[in-house]
FIFI-536842 format. One record per residue (C-alpha): residue number from 1; residue in three letters; z, x negated, y. Coordinates in nm, 2 decimals, always signed. Layout:
# FIFI-536842
{NUM, ala, {Z, X, Y}}
...
//
This chain:
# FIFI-536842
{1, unk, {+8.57, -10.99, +12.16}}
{2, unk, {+8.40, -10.64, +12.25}}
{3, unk, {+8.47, -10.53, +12.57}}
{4, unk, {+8.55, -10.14, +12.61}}
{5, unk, {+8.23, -10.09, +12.84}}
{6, unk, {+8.03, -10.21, +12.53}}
{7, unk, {+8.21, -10.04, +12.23}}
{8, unk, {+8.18, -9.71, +12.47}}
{9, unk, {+7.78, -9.78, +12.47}}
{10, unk, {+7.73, -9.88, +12.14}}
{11, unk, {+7.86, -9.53, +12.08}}
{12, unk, {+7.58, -9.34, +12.24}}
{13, unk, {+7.29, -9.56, +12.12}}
{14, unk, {+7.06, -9.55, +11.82}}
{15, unk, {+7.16, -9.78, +11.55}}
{16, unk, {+7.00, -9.91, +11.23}}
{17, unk, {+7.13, -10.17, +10.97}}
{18, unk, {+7.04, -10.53, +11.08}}
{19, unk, {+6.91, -10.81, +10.87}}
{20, unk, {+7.24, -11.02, +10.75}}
{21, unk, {+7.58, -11.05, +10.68}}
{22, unk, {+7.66, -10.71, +10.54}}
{23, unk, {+7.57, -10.31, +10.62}}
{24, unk, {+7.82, -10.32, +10.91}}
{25, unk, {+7.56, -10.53, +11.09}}
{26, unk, {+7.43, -10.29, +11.26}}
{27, unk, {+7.19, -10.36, +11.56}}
{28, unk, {+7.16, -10.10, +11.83}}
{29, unk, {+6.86, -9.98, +12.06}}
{30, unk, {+6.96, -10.07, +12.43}}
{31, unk, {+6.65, -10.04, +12.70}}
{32, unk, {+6.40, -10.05, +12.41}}
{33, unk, {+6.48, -10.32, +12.23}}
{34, unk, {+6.73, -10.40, +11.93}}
{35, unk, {+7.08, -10.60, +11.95}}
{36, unk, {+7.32, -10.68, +11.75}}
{37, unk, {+7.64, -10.65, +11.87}}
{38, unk, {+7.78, -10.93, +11.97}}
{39, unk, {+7.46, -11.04, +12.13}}
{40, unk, {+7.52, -10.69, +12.31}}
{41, unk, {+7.82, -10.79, +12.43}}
{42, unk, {+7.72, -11.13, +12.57}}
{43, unk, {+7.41, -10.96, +12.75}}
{44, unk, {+7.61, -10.71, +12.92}}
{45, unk, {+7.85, -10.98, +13.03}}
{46, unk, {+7.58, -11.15, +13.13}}
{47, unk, {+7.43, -10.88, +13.34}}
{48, unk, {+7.73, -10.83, +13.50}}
{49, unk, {+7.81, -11.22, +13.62}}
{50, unk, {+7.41, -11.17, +13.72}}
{51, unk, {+7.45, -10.91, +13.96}}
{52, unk, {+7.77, -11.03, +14.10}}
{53, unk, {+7.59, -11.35, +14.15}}
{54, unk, {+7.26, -11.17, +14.31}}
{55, unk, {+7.47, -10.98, +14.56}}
{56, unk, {+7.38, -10.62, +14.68}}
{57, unk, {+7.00, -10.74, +14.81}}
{58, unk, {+6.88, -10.85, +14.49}}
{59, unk, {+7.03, -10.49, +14.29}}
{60, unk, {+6.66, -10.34, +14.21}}
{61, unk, {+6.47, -10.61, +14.10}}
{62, unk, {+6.66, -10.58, +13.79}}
{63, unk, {+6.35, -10.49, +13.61}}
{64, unk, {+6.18, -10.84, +13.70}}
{65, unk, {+6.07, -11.06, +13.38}}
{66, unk, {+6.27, -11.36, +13.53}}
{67, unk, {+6.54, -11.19, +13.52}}
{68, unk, {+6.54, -11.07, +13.18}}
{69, unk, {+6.45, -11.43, +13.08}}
{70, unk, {+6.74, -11.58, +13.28}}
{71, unk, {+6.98, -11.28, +13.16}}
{72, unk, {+6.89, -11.40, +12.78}}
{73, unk, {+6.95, -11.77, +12.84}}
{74, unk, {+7.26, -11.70, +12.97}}
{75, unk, {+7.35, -11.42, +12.72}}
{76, unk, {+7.25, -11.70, +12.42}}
{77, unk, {+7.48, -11.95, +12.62}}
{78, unk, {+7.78, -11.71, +12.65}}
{79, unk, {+7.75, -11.59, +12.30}}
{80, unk, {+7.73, -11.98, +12.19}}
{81, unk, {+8.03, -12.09, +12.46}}
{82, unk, {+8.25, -11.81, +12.43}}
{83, unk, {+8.20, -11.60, +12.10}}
{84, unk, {+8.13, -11.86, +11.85}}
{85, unk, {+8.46, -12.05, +11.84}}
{86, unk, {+8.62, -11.73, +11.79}}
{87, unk, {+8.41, -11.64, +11.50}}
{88, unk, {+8.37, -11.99, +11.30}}
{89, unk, {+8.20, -11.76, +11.00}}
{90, unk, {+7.90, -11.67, +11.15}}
{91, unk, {+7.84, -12.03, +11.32}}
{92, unk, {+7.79, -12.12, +10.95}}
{93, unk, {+7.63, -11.80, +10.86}}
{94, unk, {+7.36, -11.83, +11.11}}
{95, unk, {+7.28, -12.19, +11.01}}
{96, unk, {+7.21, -12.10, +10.62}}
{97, unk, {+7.30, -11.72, +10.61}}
{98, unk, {+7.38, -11.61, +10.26}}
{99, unk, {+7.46, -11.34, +10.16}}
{100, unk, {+7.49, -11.36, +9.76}}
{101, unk, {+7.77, -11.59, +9.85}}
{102, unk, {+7.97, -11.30, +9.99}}
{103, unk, {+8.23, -11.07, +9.78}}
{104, unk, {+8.01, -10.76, +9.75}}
{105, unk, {+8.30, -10.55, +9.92}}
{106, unk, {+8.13, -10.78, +10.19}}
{107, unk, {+7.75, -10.78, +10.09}}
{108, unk, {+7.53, -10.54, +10.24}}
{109, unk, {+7.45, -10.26, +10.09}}
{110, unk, {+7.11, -10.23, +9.92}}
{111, unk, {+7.04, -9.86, +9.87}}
{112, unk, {+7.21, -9.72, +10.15}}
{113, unk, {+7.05, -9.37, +10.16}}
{114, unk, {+6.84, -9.22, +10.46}}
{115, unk, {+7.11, -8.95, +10.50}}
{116, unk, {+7.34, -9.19, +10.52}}
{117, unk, {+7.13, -9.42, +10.76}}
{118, unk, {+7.08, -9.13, +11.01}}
{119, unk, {+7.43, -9.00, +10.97}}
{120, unk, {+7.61, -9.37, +11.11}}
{121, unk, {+7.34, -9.34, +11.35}}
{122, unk, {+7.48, -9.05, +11.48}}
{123, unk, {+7.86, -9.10, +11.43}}
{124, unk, {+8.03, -9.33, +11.71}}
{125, unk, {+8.14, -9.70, +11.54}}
{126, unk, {+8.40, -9.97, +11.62}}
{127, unk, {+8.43, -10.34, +11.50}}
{128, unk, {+8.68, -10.28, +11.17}}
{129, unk, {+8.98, -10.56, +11.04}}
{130, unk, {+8.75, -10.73, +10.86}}
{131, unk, {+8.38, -10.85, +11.03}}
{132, unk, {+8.22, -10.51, +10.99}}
{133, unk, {+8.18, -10.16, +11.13}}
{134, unk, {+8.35, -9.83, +11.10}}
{135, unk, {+8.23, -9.53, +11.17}}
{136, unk, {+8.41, -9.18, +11.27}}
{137, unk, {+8.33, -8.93, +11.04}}
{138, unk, {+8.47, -8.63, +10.98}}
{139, unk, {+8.78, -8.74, +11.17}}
{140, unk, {+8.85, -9.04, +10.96}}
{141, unk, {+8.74, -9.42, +11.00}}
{142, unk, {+8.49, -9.59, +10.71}}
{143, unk, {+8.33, -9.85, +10.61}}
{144, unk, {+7.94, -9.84, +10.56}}
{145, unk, {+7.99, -9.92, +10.20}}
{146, unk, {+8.26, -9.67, +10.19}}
{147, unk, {+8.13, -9.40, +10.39}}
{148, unk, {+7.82, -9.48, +10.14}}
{149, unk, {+7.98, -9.37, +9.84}}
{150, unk, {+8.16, -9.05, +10.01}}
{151, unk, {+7.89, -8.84, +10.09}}
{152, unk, {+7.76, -8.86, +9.73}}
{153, unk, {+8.12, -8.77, +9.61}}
{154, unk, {+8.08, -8.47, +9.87}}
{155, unk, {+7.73, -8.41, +9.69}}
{156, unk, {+7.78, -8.39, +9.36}}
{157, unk, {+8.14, -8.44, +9.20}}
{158, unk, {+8.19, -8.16, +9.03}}
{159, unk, {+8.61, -8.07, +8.90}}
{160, unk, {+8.74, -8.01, +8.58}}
{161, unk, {+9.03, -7.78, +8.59}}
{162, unk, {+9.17, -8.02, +8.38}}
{163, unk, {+9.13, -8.33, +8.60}}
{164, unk, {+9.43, -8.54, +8.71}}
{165, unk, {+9.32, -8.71, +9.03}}
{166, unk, {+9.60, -8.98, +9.24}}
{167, unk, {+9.51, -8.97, +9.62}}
{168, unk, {+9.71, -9.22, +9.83}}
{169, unk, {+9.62, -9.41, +10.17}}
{170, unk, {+9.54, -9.75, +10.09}}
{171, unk, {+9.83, -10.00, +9.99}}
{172, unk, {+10.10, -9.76, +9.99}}
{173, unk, {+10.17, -9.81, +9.59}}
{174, unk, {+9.86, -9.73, +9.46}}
{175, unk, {+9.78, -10.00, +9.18}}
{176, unk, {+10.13, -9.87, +9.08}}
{177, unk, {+10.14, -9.56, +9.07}}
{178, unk, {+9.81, -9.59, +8.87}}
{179, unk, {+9.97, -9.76, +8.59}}
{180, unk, {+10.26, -9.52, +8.56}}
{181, unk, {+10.04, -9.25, +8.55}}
{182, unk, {+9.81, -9.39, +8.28}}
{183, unk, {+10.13, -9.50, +8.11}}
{184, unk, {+10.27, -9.15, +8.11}}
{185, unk, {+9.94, -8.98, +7.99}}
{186, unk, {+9.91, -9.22, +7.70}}
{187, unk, {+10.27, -9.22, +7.63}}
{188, unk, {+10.16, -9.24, +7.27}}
{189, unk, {+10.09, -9.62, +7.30}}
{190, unk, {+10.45, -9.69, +7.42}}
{191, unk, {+10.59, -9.56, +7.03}}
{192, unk, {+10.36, -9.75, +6.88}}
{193, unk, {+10.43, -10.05, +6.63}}
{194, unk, {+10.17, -10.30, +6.82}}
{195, unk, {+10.28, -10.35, +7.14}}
{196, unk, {+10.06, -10.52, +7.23}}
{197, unk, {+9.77, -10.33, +7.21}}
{198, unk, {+9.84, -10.12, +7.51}}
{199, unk, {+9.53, -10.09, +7.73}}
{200, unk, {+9.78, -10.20, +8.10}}
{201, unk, {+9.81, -10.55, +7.91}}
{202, unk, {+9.45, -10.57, +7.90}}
{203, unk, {+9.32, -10.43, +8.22}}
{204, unk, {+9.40, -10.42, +8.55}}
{205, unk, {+9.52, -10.04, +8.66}}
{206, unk, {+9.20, -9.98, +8.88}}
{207, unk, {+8.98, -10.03, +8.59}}
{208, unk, {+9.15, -9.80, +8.39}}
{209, unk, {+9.18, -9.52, +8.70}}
{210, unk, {+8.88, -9.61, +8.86}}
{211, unk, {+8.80, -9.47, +9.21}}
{212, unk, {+8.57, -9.14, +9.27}}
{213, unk, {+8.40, -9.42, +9.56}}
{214, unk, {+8.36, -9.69, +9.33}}
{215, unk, {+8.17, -9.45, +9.03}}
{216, unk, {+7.99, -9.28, +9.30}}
{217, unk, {+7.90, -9.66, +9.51}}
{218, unk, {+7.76, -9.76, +9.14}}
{219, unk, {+7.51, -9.42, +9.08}}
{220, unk, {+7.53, -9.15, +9.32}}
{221, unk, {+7.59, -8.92, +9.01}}
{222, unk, {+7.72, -9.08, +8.77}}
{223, unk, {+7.81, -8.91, +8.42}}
{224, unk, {+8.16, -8.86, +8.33}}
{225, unk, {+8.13, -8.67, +8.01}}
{226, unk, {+8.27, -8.98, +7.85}}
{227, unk, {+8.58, -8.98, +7.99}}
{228, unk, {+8.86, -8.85, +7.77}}
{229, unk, {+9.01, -8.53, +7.90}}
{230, unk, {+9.24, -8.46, +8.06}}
{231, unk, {+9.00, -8.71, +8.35}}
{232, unk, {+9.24, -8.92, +8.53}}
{233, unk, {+9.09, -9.03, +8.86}}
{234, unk, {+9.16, -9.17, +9.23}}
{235, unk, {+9.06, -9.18, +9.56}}
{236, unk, {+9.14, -9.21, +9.91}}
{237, unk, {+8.97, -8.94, +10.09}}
{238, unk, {+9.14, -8.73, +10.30}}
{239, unk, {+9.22, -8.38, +10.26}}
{240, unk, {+8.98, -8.20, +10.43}}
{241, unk, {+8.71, -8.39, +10.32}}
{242, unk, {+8.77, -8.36, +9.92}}
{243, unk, {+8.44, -8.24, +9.75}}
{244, unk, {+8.47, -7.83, +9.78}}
{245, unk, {+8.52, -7.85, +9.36}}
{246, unk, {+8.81, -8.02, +9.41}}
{247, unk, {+8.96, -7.76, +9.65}}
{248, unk, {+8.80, -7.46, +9.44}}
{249, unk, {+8.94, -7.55, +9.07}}
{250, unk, {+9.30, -7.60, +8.93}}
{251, unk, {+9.26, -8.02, +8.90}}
{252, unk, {+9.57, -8.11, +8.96}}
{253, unk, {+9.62, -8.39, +9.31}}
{254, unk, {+9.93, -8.64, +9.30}}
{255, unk, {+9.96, -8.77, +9.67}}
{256, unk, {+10.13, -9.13, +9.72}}
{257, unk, {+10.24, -9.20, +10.09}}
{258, unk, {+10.46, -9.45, +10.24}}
{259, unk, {+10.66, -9.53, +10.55}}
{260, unk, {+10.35, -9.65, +10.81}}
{261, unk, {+10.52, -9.98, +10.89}}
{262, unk, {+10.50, -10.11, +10.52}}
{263, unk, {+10.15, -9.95, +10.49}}
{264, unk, {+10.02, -10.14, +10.83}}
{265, unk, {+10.18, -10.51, +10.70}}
{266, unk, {+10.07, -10.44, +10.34}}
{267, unk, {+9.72, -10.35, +10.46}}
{268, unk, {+9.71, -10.66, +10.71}}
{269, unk, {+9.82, -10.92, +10.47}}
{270, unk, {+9.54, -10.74, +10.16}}
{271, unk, {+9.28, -10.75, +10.48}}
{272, unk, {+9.33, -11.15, +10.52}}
{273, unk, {+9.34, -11.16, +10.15}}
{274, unk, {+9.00, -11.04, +10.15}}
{275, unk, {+8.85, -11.23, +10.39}}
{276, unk, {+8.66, -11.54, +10.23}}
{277, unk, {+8.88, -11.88, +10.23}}
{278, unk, {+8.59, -12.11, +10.34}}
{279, unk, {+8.57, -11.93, +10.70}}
{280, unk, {+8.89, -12.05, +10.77}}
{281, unk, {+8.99, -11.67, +10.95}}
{282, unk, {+9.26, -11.44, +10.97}}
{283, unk, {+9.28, -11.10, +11.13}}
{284, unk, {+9.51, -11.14, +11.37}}
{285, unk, {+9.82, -10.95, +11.35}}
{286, unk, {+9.80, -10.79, +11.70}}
{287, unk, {+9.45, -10.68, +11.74}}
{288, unk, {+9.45, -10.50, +11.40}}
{289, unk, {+9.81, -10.33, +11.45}}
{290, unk, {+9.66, -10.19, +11.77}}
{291, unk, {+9.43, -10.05, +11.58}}
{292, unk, {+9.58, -9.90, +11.30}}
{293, unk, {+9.80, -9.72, +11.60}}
{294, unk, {+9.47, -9.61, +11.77}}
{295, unk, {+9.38, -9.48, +11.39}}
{296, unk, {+9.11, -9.76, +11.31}}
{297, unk, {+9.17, -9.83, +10.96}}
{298, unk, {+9.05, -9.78, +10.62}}
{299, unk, {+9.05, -9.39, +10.59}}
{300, unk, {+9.24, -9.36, +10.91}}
{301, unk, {+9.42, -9.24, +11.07}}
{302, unk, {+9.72, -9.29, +10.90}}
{303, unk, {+9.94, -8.98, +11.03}}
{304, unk, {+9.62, -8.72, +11.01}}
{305, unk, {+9.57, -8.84, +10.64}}
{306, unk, {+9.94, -8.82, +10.57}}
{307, unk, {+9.96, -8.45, +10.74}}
{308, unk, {+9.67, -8.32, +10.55}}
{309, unk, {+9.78, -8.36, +10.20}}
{310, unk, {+10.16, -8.29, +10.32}}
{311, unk, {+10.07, -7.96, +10.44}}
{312, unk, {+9.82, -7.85, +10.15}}
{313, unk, {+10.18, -7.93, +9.89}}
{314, unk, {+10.34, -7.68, +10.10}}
{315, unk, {+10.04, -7.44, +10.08}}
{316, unk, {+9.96, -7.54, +9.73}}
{317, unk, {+10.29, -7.65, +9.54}}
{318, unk, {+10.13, -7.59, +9.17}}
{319, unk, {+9.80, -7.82, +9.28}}
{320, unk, {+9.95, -8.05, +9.52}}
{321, unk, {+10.23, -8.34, +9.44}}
{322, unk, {+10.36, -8.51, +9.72}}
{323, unk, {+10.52, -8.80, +9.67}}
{324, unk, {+10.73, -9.12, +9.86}}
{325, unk, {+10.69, -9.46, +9.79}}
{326, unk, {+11.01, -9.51, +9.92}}
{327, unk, {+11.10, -9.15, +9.67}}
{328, unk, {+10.97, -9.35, +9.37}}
{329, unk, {+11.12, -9.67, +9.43}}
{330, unk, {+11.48, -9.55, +9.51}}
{331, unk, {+11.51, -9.32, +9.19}}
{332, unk, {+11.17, -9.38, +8.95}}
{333, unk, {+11.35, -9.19, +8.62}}
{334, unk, {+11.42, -8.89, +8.84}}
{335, unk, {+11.03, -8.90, +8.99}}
{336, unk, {+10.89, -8.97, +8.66}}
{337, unk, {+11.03, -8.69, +8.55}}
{338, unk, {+10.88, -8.49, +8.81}}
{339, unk, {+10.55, -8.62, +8.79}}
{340, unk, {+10.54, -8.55, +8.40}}
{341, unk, {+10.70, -8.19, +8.46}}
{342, unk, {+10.41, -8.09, +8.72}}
{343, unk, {+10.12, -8.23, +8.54}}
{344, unk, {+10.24, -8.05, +8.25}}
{345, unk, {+10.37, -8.26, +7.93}}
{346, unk, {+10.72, -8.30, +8.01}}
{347, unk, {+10.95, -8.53, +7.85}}
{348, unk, {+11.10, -8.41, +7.46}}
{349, unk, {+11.45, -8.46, +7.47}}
{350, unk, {+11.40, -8.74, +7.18}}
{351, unk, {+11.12, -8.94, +7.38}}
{352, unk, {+11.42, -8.92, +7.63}}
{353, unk, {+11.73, -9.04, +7.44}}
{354, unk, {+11.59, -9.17, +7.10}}
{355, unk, {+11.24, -9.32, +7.15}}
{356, unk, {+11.30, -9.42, +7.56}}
{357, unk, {+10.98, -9.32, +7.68}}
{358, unk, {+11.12, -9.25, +8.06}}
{359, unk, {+11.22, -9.63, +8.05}}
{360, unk, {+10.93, -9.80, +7.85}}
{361, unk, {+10.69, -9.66, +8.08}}
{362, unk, {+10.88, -9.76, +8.40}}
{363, unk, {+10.98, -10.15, +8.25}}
{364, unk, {+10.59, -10.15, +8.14}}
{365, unk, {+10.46, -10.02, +8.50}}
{366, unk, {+10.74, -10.22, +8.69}}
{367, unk, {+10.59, -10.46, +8.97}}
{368, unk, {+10.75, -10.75, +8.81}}
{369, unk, {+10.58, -10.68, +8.52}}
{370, unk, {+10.26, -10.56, +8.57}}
{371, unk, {+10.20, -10.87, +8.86}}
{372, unk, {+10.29, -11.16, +8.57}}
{373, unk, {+10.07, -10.98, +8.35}}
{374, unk, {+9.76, -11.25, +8.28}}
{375, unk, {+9.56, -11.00, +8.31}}
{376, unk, {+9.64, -10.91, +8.69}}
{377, unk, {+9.68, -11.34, +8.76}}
{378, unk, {+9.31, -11.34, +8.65}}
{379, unk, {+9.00, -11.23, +8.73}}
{380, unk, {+8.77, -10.99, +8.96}}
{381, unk, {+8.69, -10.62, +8.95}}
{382, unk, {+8.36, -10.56, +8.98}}
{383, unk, {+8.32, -10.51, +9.34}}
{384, unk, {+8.44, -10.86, +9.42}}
{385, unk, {+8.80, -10.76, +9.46}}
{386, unk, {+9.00, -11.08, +9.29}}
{387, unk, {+9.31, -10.89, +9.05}}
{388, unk, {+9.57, -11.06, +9.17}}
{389, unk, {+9.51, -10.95, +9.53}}
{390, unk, {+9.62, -10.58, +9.48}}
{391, unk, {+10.04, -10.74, +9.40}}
{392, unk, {+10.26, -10.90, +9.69}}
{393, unk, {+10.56, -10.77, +9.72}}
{394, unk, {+10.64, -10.45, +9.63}}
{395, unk, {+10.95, -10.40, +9.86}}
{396, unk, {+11.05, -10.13, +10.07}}
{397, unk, {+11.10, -10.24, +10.43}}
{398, unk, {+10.92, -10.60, +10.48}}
{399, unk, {+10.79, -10.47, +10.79}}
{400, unk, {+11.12, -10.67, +10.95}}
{401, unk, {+10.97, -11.00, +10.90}}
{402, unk, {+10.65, -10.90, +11.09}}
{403, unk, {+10.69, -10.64, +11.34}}
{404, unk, {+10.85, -10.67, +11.70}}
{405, unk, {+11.08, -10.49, +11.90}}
{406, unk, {+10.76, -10.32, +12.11}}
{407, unk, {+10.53, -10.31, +11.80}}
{408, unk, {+10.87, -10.11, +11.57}}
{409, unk, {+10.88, -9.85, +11.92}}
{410, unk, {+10.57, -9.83, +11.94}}
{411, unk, {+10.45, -9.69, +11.60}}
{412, unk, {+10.80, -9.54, +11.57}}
{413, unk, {+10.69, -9.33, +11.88}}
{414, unk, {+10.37, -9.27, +11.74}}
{415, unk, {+10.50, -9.08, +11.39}}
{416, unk, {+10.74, -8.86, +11.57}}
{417, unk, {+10.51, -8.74, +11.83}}
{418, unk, {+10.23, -8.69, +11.49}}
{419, unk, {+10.53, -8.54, +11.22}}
{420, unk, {+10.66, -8.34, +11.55}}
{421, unk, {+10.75, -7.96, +11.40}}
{422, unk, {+10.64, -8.03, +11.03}}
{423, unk, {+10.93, -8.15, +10.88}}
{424, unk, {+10.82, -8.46, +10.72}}
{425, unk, {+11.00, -8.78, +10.73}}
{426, unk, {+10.85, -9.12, +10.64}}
//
């Protein structure tokens, strides 16, 4: 894998998009000439054995052609010896590379803009859970692809005050919490005599509150005016980096957390999920829990993205909803409630006791239900995603069956030193 002294250069050096796999191959100028960066990493090795080998005499003819010759030979036999078997995907990649074959959460990105381009160029970048880069931006860890679709959400999304928009950190309930919220905006479709003409029997919940990245990955400004108001949208950026409209008007922001544990093993088992079948790969369990503590993941870190939106509902209680998964799973009717109370179309006291919307909408939105729904068994979302991917479990507390002693004190450690003085629990 990367050593330390090459992810600490790879930081400081130009870097452009490289030729396969996906945007995250990224090759970087080193000395005046272009690497990728595991062939980086095996020349830097392989300088290193050189000079040990050389002894203190032979030190300054490090600019000698020979050398360089002899340092690539070796660097293309430690890169075949020692990084291949580790990475049986791109042994078959680099023998018929193909990247059509790919999920396109995967594929490189084809119109990545110039501002983007000179921004990752600037920004330092780390191998992510899955075989591509992240980059640091704004305090928070993205993929090209999703750092791609970001800036033009910074750009140009403009807010309705009107707007409903769910914010969450990835796989902390979000396909959930999607459907309840659709549910309880279209209540109207629980009362009615054809059941089964409700739109969560026919589409998966990310399709019906699609992501401000995804619109934004598809057109950089994409027109909304179709969508019925009030707009009820999603994302996972963080606080501080929401699109100034967003901040400015009265759209209303329902935050879903949950206890970091769950979110790490739930984001490690989707990560493997995504990973193509054929390579035969996992991310292993260790290496990306060290990250996700270090705050490499997805719209990391965790605790900073938690904090963000935690402090803005105590700022902002009218325009900010913070909410539990744990909270929503221990007592749904009572949160429910709540949600529909603070977005403003409260429950009658007939839909309550006569027509038993509160309990329709949760038995519709329930995991058991909505993860045997054909629909969500079936089938890809556009950007490659398979349906059935976004439903495992559900449970509160799974982290057991994964985590050790050291790995539980460790991350334990790691939210009370982050939560320290705010008064949030998780």
């Amino acid at each position: 894998m990367l050593t330390d002294e090459c992810r600490e250069l790879m930081g400081s050096l130009p870097s452009e998009k490289g030729w396969v796999l996906s945007s995250s191959t990224l090759y970087y100028l080193y000395r005046g000439f272009w690497y990728g960066a595991l062939h980086m990493n095996g020349t830097l090795l392989t300088q290193r054995h050189f000079r040990s080998l050389a002894g203190p005499t032979q030190q300054n003819h490090h600019q000698s052609p020979s050398i360089y010759i002899y340092i690539f030979f070796k660097s293309i036999l430690h890169f075949t010896a020692n990084v291949l078997p580790d990475y049986p995907s791109l042994s078959s990649t680099m023998s018929a590379p193909n990247s059509s074959r790919l999920p396109k959460y995967l594929q490189e990105v084809d119109n990545l803009t110039d501002e983007c381009r000179e921004l990752i160029s600037t920004l330092p970048s780390e191998m992510g859970w899955l075989p591509m880069f992240m980059h640091f931006y704004q305090g928070f860890w993205y993929t090209t692809r999703q750092l791609s679709a970001i800036l033009p959400v910074q750009h140009h999304f403009k807010a309705l005050d009107s707007d409903i928009v769910l914010v969450s950190t990835p796989k902390s309930g979000t396909t959930w919490l999607k459907a309840i919220l659709f549910a309880l905006l279209n209540r109207s479709y629980c009362y009615s005599n054809i059941k089964g003409d409700h739109p969560l029997l026919q589409k998966n919940p990310h399709e019906l509150v699609p992501f401000l990245e995804f619109l934004h990955m598809l057109d950089t400004n994409p027109d909304l005016s179709s969508f019925t108001s009030p707009r009820l949208l999603a994302t996972h950026i963080p606080f501080g980096s929401l699109p100034e409209s967003m901040k400015d008007s009265e759209c209303k922001i329902v935050y879903l957390c949950r206890n970091p544990k769950d979110t790490y093993v739930s984001l490690w088992q989707f990560t493997n999920k995504l990973l193509p079948k054929e390579t035969g790969t996992t991310s292993p369990l260790e290496e990306t829990f060290d990250k996700f503590c270090r705050g490499v993941s997805v719209y990391g870190p965790f605790w900073d993205h938690v904090l963000g939106y935690y402090n803005a509902s105590l700022e902002m209680p009218h325009k900010v909803f913070f909410l539990t998964y744990e909270e929503m799973k221990e007592k749904p009717i009572e949160q429910l409630k709540r949600l529909a109370d603070f977005l403003g179309c409260p429950f009658s006291e007939d839909e309550e006791e006569v027509d038993g919307g509160v309990d329709e909408i949760l038995r519709l939105c329930s995991f058991d239900n909505l993860s045997k729904l054909e629909v969500n068994q079936n089938g890809k979302l556009s950007t490659g995603h398979e349906n059935k991917s976004f439903f495992r479990k559900g449970e509160v507390g799974d982290w057991v069956s994964y985590l050790t002693p050291d790995m539980i004190e460790r991350i334990d450690r790691i939210t009370e030193e982050k939560f320290h003085g705010s008064g949030l629990k998780l």
